[in-house]
VOVOBA-177921 format. One record per residue (C-alpha): residue number from 1; x, y, z. Coordinates in pm, 1 decimal, padded with zeros to 6 digits. Example, Ala and Ser with C-alpha at 12.3 -4.5 7.8 and 13.67 -1.06 7.14 Angstrom:
BEGIN
SITE;1;01230.0;-00450.0;00780.0 $
SITE;2;01367.0;-00106.0;00714.0 $
***
This chain:
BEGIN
SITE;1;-07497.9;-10285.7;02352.4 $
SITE;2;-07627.8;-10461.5;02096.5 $
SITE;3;-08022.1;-10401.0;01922.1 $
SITE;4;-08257.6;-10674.5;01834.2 $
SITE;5;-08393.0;-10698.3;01500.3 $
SITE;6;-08717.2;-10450.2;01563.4 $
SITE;7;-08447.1;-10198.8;01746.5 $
SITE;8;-08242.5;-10184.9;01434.1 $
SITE;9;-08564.8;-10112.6;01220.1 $
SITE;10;-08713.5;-09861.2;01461.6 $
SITE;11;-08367.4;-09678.4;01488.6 $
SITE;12;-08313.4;-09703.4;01111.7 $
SITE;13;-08676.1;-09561.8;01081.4 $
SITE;14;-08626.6;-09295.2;01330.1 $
SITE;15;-08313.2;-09195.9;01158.4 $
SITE;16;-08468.4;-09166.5;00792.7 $
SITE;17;-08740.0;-08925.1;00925.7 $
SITE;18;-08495.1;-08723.8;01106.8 $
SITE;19;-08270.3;-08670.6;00748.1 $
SITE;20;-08629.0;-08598.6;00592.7 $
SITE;21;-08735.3;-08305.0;00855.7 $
SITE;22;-08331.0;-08174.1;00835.9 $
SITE;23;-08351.8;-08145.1;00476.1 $
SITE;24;-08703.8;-08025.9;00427.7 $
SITE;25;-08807.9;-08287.3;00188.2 $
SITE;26;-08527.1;-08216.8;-00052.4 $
SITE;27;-08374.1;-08564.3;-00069.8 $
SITE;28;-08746.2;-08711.0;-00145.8 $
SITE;29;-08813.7;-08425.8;-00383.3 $
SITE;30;-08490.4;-08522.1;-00550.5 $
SITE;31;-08528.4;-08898.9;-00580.0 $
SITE;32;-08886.2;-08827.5;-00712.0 $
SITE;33;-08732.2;-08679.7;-01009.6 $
SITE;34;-08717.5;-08295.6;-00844.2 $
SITE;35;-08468.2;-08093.1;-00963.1 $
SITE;36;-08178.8;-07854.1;-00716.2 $
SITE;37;-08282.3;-07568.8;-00980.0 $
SITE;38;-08577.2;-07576.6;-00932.8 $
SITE;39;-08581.2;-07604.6;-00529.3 $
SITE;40;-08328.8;-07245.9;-00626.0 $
SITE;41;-08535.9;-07083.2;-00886.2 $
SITE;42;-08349.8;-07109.3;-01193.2 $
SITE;43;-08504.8;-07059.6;-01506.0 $
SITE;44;-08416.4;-07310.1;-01806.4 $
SITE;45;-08305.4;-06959.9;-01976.2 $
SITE;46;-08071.2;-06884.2;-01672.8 $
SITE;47;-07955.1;-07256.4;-01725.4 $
SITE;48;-07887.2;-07241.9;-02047.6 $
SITE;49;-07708.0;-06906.8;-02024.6 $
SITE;50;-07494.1;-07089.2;-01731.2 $
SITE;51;-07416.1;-07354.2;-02038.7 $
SITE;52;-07294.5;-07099.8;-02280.6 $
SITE;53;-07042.6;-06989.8;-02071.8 $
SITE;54;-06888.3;-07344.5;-01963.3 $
SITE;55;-06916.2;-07377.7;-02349.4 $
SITE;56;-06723.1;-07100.0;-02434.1 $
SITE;57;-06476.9;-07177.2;-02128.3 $
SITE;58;-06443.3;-07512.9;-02263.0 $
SITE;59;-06360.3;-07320.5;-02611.2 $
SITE;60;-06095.1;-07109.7;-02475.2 $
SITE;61;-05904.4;-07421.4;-02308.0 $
SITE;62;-06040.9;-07275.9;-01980.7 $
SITE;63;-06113.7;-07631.5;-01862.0 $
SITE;64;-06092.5;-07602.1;-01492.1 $
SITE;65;-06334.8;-07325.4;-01486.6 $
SITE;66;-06553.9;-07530.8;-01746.6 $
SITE;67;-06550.0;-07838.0;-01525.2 $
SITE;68;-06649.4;-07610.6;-01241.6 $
SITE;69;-06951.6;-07444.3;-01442.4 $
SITE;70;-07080.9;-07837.4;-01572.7 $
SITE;71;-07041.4;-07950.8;-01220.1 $
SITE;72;-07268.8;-07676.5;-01083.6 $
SITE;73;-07530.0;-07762.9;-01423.3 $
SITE;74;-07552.3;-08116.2;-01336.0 $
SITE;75;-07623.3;-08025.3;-00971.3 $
SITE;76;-07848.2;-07847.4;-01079.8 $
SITE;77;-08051.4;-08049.7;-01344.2 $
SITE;78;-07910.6;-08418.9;-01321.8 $
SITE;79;-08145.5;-08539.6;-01565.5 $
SITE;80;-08016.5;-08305.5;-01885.1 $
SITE;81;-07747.5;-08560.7;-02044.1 $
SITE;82;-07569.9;-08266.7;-02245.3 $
SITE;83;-07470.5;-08066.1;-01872.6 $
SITE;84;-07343.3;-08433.4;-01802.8 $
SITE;85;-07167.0;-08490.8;-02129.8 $
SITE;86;-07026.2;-08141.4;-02116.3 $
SITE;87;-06880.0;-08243.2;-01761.8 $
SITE;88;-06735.1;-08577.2;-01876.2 $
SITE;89;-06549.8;-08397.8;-02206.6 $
SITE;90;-06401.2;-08093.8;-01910.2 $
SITE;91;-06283.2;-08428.2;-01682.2 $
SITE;92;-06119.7;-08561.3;-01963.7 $
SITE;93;-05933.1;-08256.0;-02047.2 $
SITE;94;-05841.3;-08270.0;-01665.3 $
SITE;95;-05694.0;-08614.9;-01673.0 $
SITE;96;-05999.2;-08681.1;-01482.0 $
SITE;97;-06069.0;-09018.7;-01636.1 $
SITE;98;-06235.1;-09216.2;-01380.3 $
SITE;99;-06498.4;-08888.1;-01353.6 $
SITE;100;-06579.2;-08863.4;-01722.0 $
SITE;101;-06662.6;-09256.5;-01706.4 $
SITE;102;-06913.3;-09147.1;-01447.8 $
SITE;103;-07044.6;-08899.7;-01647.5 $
SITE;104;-07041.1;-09084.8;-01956.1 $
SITE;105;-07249.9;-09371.1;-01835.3 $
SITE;106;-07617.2;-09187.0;-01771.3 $
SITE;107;-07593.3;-09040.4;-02141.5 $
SITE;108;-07523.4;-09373.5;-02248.9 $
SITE;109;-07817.6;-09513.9;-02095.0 $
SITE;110;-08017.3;-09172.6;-02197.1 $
SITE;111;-07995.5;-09283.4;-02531.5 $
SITE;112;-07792.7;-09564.9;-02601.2 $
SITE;113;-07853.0;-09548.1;-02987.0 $
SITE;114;-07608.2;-09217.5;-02966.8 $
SITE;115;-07232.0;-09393.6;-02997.0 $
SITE;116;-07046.9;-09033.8;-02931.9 $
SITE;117;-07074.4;-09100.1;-02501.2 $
SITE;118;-06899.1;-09464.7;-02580.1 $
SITE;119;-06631.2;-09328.7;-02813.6 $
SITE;120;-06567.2;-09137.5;-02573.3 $
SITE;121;-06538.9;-09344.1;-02312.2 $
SITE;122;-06315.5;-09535.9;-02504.8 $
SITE;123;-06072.7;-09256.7;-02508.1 $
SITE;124;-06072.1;-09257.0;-02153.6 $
SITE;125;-05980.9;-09594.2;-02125.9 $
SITE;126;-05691.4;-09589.8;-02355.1 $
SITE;127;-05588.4;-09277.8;-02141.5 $
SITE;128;-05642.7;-09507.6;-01835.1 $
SITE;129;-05450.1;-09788.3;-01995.5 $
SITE;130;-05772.6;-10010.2;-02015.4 $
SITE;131;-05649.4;-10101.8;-02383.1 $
SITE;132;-05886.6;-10464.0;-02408.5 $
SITE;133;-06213.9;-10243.0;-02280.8 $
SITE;134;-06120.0;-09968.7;-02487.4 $
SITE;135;-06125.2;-10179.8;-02796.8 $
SITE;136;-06429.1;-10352.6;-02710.1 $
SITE;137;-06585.8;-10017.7;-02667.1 $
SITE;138;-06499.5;-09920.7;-03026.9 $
SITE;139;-06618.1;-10233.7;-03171.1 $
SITE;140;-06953.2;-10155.0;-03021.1 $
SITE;141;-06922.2;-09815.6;-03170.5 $
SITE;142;-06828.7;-09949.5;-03523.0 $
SITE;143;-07158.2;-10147.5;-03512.4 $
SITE;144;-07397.1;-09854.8;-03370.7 $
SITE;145;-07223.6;-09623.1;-03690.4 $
SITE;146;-07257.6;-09903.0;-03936.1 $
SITE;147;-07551.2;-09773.5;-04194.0 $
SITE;148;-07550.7;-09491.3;-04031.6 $
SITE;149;-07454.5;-09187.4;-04267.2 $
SITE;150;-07472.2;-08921.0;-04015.6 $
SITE;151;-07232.4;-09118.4;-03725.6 $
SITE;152;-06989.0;-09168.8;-04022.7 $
SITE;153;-06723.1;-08929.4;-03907.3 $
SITE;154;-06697.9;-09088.4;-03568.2 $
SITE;155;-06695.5;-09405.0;-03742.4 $
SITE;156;-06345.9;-09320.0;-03907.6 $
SITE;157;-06206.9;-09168.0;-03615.7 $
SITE;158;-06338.1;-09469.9;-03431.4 $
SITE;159;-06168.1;-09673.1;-03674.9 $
SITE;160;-05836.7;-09509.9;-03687.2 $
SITE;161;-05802.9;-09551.5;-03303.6 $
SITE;162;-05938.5;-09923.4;-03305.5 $
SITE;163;-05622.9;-09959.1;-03554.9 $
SITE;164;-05372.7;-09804.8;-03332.7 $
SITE;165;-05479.1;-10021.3;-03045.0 $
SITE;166;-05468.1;-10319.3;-03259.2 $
SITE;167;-05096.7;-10378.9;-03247.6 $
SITE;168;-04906.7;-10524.1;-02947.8 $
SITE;169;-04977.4;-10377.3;-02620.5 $
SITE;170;-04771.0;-10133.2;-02450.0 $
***
């Protein structure tokens, strides 16, 4: 059996207002800019207090139970770029590469002037053996920290990797 056209866009009609009525609204009130914490009742104070402890996981080299705690964060406020930073720098203690690139890109385009999300990333891809992307991420994040006194630590630590990559590859 095959539909027609108007079938297909009736069916595909019926079927988005079916989703809409089994999840209450929720996926609307999410791509509207709602929040999951919010929907649950979670305070910014009980958010932050959730933050503090993946922090202080993170601190102790508890990084499994960090990622878990920045995974429920960013579930709960995706649009908070620290919770998503914060997840990225657990992945990449995980070996969870590809994930931390995920998580990397929405700070990036949060504020794209900030070159700590793209050094970053460019740690990742060294760790993924991406070696040419990786270096072309560093250049980018010599010229953001160029002038700029307060990026000039990451602008040396940039530097020193840039170096290291520079030789033959691997």
């Amino acid at each position: 059996m095959s539909l027609d056209a108007e079938e297909n866009a009736a069916l595909a009609e019926n079927l988005a207002a079916a989703m809409e009525e089994a999840t209450g609204g929720l996926a609307s009130y999410i791509r509207a800019g709602g929040k999951l914490g919010d929907v649950l009742g979670l305070t910014q104070a009980e958010l932050e207090a959730m933050y503090s402890l993946g922090y202080a996981m993170y601190e102790q080299q508890r990084y499994s139970e960090a990622f878990k705690v920045f995974s429920a964060l960013v579930s709960y406020d995706h649009t908070q770029p620290r919770y998503g930073l914060a997840l990225a720098a657990a992945s990449r203690m995980l070996g969870r590469h590809e994930d931390a690139m995920r998580q990397y890109l929405p700070a990036i385009a949060a504020n794209p002037l900030d070159p700590a999300p793209l050094y970053h990333s460019a740690e990742s891809l060294v760790e993924m053996g991406r070696r040419d992307e990786a270096i072309e991420a560093l250049d980018a994040v010599a010229a953001m920290c160029d002038g700029e006194p307060q990026h000039a630590t990451l602008a040396a630590r940039a530097q020193v990797l840039r170096r290291a990559l520079s030789g033959p590859p691997a």
